[in-house]
N, C-alpha and C positions, 0 to 999 in steps of 0.2 A: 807776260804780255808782249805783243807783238812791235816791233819798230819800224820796219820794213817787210815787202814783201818778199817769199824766196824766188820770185826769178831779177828782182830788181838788185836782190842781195848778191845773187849769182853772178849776174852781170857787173856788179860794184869788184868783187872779189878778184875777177878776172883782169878789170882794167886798173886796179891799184896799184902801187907798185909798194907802197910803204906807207904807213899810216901816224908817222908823226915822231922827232926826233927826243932821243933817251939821255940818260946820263953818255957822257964820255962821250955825245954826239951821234951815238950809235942811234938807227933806222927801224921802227919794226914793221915785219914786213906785212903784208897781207893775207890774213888767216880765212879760213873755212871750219865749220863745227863737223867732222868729218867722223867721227864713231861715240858714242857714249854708250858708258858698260855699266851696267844696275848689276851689284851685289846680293843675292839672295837665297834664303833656306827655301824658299816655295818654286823649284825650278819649274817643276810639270805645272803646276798652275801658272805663274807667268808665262812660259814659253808659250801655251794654252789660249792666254791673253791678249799677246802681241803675234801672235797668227791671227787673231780674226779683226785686233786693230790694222793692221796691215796689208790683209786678206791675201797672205802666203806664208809659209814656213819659214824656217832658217836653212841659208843655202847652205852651211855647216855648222855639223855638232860636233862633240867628243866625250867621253867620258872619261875620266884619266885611270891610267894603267896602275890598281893596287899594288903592285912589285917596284913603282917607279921609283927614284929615291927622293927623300923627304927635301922637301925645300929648305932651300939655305937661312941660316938662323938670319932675322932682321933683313927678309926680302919680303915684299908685299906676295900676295897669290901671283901667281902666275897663270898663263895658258894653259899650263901641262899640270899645274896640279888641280884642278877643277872641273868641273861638267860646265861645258859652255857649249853657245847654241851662239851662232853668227844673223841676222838678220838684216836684208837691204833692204833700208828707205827709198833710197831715188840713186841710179846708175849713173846718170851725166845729167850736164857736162860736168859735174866731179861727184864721187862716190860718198857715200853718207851711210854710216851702218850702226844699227844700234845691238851689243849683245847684253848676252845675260852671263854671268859669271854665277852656277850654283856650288857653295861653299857648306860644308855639311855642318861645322859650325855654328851657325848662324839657324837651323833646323830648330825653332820654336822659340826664335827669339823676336824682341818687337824694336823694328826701328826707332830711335832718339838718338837728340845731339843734335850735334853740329853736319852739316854733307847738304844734299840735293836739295832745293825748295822744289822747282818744278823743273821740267822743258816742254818743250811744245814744238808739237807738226804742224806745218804750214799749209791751209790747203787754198785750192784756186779763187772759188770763191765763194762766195754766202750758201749758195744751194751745195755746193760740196761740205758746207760745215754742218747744213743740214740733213746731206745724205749721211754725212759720218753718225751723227749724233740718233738718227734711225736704226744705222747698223751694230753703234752698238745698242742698242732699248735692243735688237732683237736677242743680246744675252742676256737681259734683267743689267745691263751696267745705266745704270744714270749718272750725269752728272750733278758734284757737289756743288756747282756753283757758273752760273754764267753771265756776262756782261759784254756791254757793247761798251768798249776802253773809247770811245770817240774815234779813234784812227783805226780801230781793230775789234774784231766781234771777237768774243771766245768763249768755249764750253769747258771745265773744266770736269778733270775724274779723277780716280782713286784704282791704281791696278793691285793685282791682290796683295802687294807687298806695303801698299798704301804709297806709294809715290805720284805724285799729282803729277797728271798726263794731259796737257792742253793742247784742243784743237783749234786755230785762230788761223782766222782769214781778214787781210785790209780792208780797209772801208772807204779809202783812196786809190783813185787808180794810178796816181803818179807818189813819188817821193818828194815830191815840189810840196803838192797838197796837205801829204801828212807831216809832214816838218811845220810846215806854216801854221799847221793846226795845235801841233804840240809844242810851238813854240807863242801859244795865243793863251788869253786870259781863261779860257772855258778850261783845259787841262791843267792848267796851273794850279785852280783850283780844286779840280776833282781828276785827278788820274785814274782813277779807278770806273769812272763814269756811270753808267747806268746798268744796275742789278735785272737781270731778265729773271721770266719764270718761263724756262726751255720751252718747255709744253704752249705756252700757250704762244711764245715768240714762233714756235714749228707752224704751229695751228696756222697763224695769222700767213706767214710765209706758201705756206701750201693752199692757202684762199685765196691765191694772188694780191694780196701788200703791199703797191711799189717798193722796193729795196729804199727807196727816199723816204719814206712814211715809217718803214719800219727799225730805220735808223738813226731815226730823231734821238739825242737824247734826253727829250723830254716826252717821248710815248708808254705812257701810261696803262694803254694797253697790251704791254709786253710786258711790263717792269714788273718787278718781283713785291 
């Protein structure tokens, strides 16, 4: 679920300088979510995936060189021993890149445990989360699950490796707004806020719905 928007977040990252004092007095500084690597046996099907979630390639692959030598005993994978595929999110003002790391290993095994619950793209806004959620129906992907969080809509999916892939755009246009909001009785008690049925939330949106009407969350004729 969403907390802020990404150019609000953007903006926040650049003019922080440090975000609150540690042991031994020490500073941490100001981070960015700048690459995340999904582990998996289904390379060609994810890569497949995340091309048309992204709607371009990866600007680098590789396959590793079968002569290389074996990784060192008690080092995680590496770059060099794996089939990886590099793919950009967003170029500025700071680079964001998501890869895939295929491990032949892992070739018809099924995720469990402990690791990823979700992440989530940030898009501009409501009609971008409905253009997404279009684009993907045009490959039979539906999403498992959608809700309007009060501060934040979001579509939730399942890429073929089963990692839930959320699309979510704010519902405030400032970070004033949504703080006050998630800092108010209505989220407190329901975070999770109001369950959509995608289709008919689209439907409504594409019959012109004021964005105020169709973000209530008490509309009923969206809810799931």
């Amino acid at each position: 679920m969403t907390t802020t928007s990404q150019t609000e977040t953007e903006t926040e990252t650049e003019t922080e300088t440090g975000t609150g004092t540690g042991a031994g007095g020490t500073q941490a500084v100001a981070l960015q979510l700048s690459e995340l690597v999904l582990k998996t046996g289904r390379y060609d099907d994810m890569a497949a995936f995340y091309t048309h979630v992204l709607g371009h390639g990866p600007f680098y692959e590789r396959t590793p060189d079968p002569d290389a030598p074996p990784r060192p005993v008690g080092m995680p994978e590496r770059a060099v021993d794996v089939r990886l595929g590099f793919f950009r999110v967003r170029d500025s003002p700071h680079s964001q890149v998501l890869a895939l790391f295929g491990i032949d290993s892992l070739i018809g095994t099924d995720a469990s445990g402990p690791g990823l619950h979700h992440f989530q793209f940030g898009v501009g806004t409501l009609g971008d989360l409905i253009s997404q959620h279009e684009h993907m129906a045009s490959i039979g992907v539906r999403p498992h699950r959608a809700a309007n969080h009060g501060q934040a809509t979001s579509f939730y999916y399942r890429d073929p490796d089963g990692n839930i892939v959320e699309f979510s755009c704010a519902n405030f246009a400032t970070t004033e707004e949504e703080v006050a909001f998630m800092s108010g009785p209505v989220f407190a008690a329901n975070p999770s806020g109001l369950e959509l049925d995608p289709d008919r939330f689209t439907a409504r949106y594409r019959a012109g719905d004021p964005e105020s009407e169709l973000l209530r969350l008490d509309n009923q004729a969206v809810a799931l």
